[in-house]
N, C-alpha and C positions, 0 to 999 in steps of 0.2 A: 172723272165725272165733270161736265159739264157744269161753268158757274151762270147763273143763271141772270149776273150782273147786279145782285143785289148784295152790300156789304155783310161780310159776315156776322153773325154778333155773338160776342161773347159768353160762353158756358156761366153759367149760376155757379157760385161758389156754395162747394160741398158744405156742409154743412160740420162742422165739431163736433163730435164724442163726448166733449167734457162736458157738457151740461147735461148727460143721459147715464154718464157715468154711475149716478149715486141712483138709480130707477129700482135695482131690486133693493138696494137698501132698503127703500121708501116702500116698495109693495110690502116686504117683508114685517116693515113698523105699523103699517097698516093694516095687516091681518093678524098679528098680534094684537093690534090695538081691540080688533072687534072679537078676538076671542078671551079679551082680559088679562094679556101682559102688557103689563106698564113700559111705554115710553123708555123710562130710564133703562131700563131693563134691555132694552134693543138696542140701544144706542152703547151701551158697555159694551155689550158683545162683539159690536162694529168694531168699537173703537180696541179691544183686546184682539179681535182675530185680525183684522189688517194691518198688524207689525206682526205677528207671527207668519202669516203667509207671504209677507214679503222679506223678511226675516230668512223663512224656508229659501223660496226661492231664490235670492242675495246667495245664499250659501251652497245651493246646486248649482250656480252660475258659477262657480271660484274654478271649480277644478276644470268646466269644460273650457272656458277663456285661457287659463294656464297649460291645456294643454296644446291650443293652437299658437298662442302668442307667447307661452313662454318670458311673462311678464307680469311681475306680483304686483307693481303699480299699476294697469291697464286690470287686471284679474281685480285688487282691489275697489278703485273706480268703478267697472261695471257696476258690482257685487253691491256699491253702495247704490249705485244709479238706480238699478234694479229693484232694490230694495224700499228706496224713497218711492218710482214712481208706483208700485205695488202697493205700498202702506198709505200712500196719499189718494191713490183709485178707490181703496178697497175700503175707507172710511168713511 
């Protein structure tokens, strides 16, 4: 294609995930809220189910890492990687 002699200019940087991450949390505290469960009450259940689902996950990662790399320190690391960045999304 032809340049039409005008400098190019540079793409808009995408935008991060991490601020939108915690959004259904927020809807879900929110419609709780309007049907009269308490706050604290939504905020446990974050806060218990995002170490177990990252927890879960951490520990389905072990064996599939182990069986490509064949390496319990690489298998373990994921497994924790995996883990943190699960329980730290999902809170």
């Amino acid at each position: 294609m032809a340049s039409s002699g005008r400098p190019l200019r540079p793409e808009p940087p995408v935008p991060s995930r991490s601020h939108t991450d915690c959004g259904q949390t927020e809807a879900l505290g929110i419609r709780g809220l309007s049907v009269g469960v308490g706050i604290r009450r939504v905020i446990v259940r974050a806060v218990i189910t995002g170490p177990l689902v990252g927890e879960l996950l951490g520990a389905l990662s072990v064996p599939v890492i182990w069986r490509f790399w064949h390496d319990a320190v690489v298998a373990a690391a994921a497994a924790l990687a995996v883990f943190a960045a699960v329980t730290l999304v999902a809170t």
